[in-house]
N, C-alpha and C positions, 0 to 999 in steps of 0.2 A: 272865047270859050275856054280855053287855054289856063287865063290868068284865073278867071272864074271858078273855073275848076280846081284851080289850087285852095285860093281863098278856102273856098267851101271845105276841100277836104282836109285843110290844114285844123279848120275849128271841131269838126267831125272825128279827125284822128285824136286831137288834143280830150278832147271825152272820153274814146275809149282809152287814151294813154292814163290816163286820170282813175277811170276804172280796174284799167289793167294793174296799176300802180296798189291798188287793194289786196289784189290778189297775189299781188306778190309777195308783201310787207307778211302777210298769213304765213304764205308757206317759206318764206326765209329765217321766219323764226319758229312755226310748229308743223312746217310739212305738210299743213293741209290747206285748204283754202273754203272759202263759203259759196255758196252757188245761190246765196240767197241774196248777193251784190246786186246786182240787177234792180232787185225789189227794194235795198235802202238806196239805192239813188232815186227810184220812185218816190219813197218815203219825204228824200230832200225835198223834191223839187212842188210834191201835192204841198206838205207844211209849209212850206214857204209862199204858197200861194196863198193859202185857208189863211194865213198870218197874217200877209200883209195886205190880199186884196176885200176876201171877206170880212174877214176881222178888223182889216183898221190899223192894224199895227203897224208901228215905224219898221223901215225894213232891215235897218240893225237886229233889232229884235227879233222877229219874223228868222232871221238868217240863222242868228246865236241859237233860239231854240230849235230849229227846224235839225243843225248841225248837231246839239247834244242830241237832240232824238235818233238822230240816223247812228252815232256810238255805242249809246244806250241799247239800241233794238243788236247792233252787231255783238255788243257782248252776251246778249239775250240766248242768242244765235250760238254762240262761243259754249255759254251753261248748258244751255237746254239739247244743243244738236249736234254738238261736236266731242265736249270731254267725255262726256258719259261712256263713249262707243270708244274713244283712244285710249282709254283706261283701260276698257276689256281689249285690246291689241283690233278690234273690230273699224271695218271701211264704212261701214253703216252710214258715217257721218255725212257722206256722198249724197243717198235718198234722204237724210234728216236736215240737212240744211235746203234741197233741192224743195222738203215739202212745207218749211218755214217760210221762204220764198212765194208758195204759192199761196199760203195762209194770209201774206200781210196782202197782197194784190190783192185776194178777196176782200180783206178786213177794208182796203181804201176804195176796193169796186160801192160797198156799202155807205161806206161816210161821205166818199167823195159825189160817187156818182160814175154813168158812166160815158157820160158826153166830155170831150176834150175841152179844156178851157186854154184860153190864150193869155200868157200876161199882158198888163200894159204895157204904153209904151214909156223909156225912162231913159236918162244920158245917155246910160252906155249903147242903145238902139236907135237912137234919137240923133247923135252924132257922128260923123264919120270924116275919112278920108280919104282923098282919090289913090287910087292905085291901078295906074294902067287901063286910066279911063271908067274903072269900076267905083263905087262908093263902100268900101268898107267900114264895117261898124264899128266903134271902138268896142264892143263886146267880143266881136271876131279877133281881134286885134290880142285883146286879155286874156283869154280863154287858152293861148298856147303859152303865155308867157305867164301862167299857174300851174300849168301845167308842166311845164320846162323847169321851173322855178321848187318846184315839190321834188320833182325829180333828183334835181340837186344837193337839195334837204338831206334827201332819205340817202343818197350816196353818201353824203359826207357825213350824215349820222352814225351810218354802222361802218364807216371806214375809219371812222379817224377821233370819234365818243367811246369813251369807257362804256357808256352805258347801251352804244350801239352795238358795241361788240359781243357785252354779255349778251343782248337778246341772240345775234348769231352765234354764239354757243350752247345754245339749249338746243338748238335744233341736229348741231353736229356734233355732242352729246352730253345728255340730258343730265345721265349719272355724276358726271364731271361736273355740270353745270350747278346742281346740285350741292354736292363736295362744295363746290367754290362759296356756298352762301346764297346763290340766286333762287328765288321764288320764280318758279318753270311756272306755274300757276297764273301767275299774276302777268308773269310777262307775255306767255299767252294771250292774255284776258285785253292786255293792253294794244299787244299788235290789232287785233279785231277790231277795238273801239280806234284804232286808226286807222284802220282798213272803212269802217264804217263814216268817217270823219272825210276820209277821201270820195268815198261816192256820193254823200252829202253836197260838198262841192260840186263835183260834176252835173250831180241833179239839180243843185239850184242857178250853175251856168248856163246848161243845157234849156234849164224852161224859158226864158224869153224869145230863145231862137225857134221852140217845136212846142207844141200843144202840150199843154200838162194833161196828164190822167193816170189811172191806178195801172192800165195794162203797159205804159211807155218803155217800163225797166228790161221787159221780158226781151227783147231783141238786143238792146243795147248790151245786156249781163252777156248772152252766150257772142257776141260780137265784142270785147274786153276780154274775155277766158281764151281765145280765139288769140288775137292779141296777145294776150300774155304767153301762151304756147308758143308763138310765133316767133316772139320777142327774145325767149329765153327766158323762163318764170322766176328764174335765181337773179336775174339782172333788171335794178330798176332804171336806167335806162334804154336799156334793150324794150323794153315794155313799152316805153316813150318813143320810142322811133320806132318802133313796131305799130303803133298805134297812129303816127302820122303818115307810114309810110302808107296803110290798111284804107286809113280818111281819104288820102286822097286819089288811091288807087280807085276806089268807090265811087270817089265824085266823078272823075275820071271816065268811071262804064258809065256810070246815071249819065254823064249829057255826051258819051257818044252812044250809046245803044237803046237809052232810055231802061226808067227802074224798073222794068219788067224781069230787066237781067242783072239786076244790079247783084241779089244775093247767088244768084248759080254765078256769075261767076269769081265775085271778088272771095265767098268759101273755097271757090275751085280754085282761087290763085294760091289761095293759103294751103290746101292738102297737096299741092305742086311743088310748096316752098317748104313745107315740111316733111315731104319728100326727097327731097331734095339735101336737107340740112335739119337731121330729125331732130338736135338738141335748142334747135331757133337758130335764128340773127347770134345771138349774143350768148345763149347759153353753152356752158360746158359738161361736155358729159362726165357722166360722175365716176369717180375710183371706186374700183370694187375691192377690196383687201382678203388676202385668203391666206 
C-alpha cells in the first residue's frame, strides 16, 4: 500500500505541481494570477481528445493545437479579465478571471457534453515497469519528470536569462522596467500564454490516467492555487515540491481512510501548514520599505 501510494501520489502531485507552476510564472511577473487555470487544463485535455480520438487526428497535431488553444484562451483571459481592472489600480480581476473560468466549463459542458469520456489505451499506458512488485506506467513515470523538468526551465530562465530577468523586473518595478525599454504589456501577455501552455500540459497528461470532461478542471484549479500558496507562490520549485508533497499526502489518506476523507483532510493538512509557515515551504516574506 505503501509503494502504491507513493506511485499514485507522486503522478497526482506532479499535476498540481504543473498547475501550480502557472500560477506562478503570472504573479512573478504581474502579481496577479488567473483563477480560470483549472478551466485551460480542462480546455487541453477535452481538445486533445475531440482531436485525436473523434476527429482522427494524428496526436502530434491533436497536442500542437489542443496546447496553442489553451495560450491563446490564457491571453484571452489576460485582455478581457485581468488589464482592464490593473489599469484602474482595481482587484476585480479575482471575480473576472473566476467567471471566465466558469464561462469556458459551460462553453465545453455544451460542445463536449456532459458524460466523462475515457482515452484509449497507448504506449505510454500500455507499457510499464515493476516497482516493488507494482506495475508502473511509463505515463506515471513521465509525468514527474515534465514536471521536474519545467521546473528547472523556469528557474534557470529568470535566474540566469536576460530576458528572464527583465520579466522579473516589471513586477518589482514597473516604472523602471519601463525606463529600461521593456514592453510591461507584452510581457504580461506572454507570461499568461505560458501560464496557459503549462496547464495545457498537465491537462493533456492527466487525461489518460482520469476521465476527460468539461467539469474535470474545477477541483484540480483550486487544489494547484492550494499548492502554490503552500509552496511559496514566488518559488517555482517550491510549487513543485509542494505539489508532490500535497499528491502523495492524498494518496496517502485515499487508501488509509478511503476518499470519503480525502478532501477534509489533505485542505486540513495545508490550513495546518500554513499556519504554521504563513509564507509556504519556500516562499519569503516580503520587505516593506518605509
Amino acid at each position: 500500500m505503501l509503494t502504491s501510494a507513493v506511485i499514485t501520489g507522486v503522478g497526482l502531485g506532479s499535476m498540481y505541481g504543473l498547475l501550480a507552476l502557472g500560477f506562478h510564472v503570472t504573479y512573478a511577473v504581474s502579481n496577479t494570477v488567473n483563477f480560470a487555470q483549472g478551466g485551460t487544463m480542462m480546455l487541453g485535455a477535452v481538445l486533445s481528445f475531440t482531436l485525436s480520438v473523434t476527429a482522427g487526428w494524428s496526436l502530434l497535431w491533436a497536442v500542437a493545437v489542443a496546447l496553442a488553444a489553451c495560450a491563446f484562451w490564457s491571453v484571452l483571459v489576460e485582455r478581457v479579465a485581468v488589464r482592464p481592472f490593473v489599469r484602474r489600480g482595481s482587484n476585480s480581476w479575482l471575480m473576472a478571471t473566476v467567471a471566465l473560468g466558469i464561462a469556458l466549463e459551460n462553453l465545453a459542458l455544451f460542445a463536449f457534453g456532459r458524460d466523462p469520456r475515457g482515452m484509449p489505451p497507448s504506449y505510454l499506458t500500455t507499457h510499464f515497469v515493476m516497482v516493488g512488485g507494482l506495475k508502473v506506467e511509463f505515463l506515471q513515470i513521465l509525468i514527474p519528470i515534465v514536471g521536474l523538468g519545467l521546473a528547472l526551465g523556469l528557474h534557470l530562465f529568470f535566474q540566469h536569462s536576460h530576458h528572464g530577468k527583465a520579466l522579473l523586473a516589471v513586477v518589482q518595478n514597473t516604472g523602471a522596467a519601463r525606463l529600461m525599454g521593456i514592453d510591461v504589456e507584452r510581457v504580461t501577455t506572454l507570461s499568461y500564454a505560458l501560464s496557459g501552455l503549462l496547464a495545457g500540459v498537465a491537462g493533456i497528461l492527466v487525461a489518460p490516467l482520469f476521465t476527460v470532461s468539461s467539469t474535470m478542471g474545477t477541483l484540480f484549479g483550486i487544489k494547484a492555487f492550494a499548492v502554490a500558496i503552500l509552496g511559496g507562490i514566488g518559488s517555482a520549485w517550491g510549487v513543485v515540491v509542494a505539489g508532490l508533497i500535497y499528491g502523495v499526502a492524498e494518496a496517502f489518506v485515499t487508501a488509509s481512510l478511503g476518499s470519503t476523507y480525502t478532501q477534509i483532510v489533505s485542505f486540513s493538512l495545508v490550513i495546518a501548514s500554513l499556519t504554521a509557515m504563513p509564507n509556504g515551504l519556500f516562499g519569503r516574506a516580503g520587505v516593506r520599505k518605509v
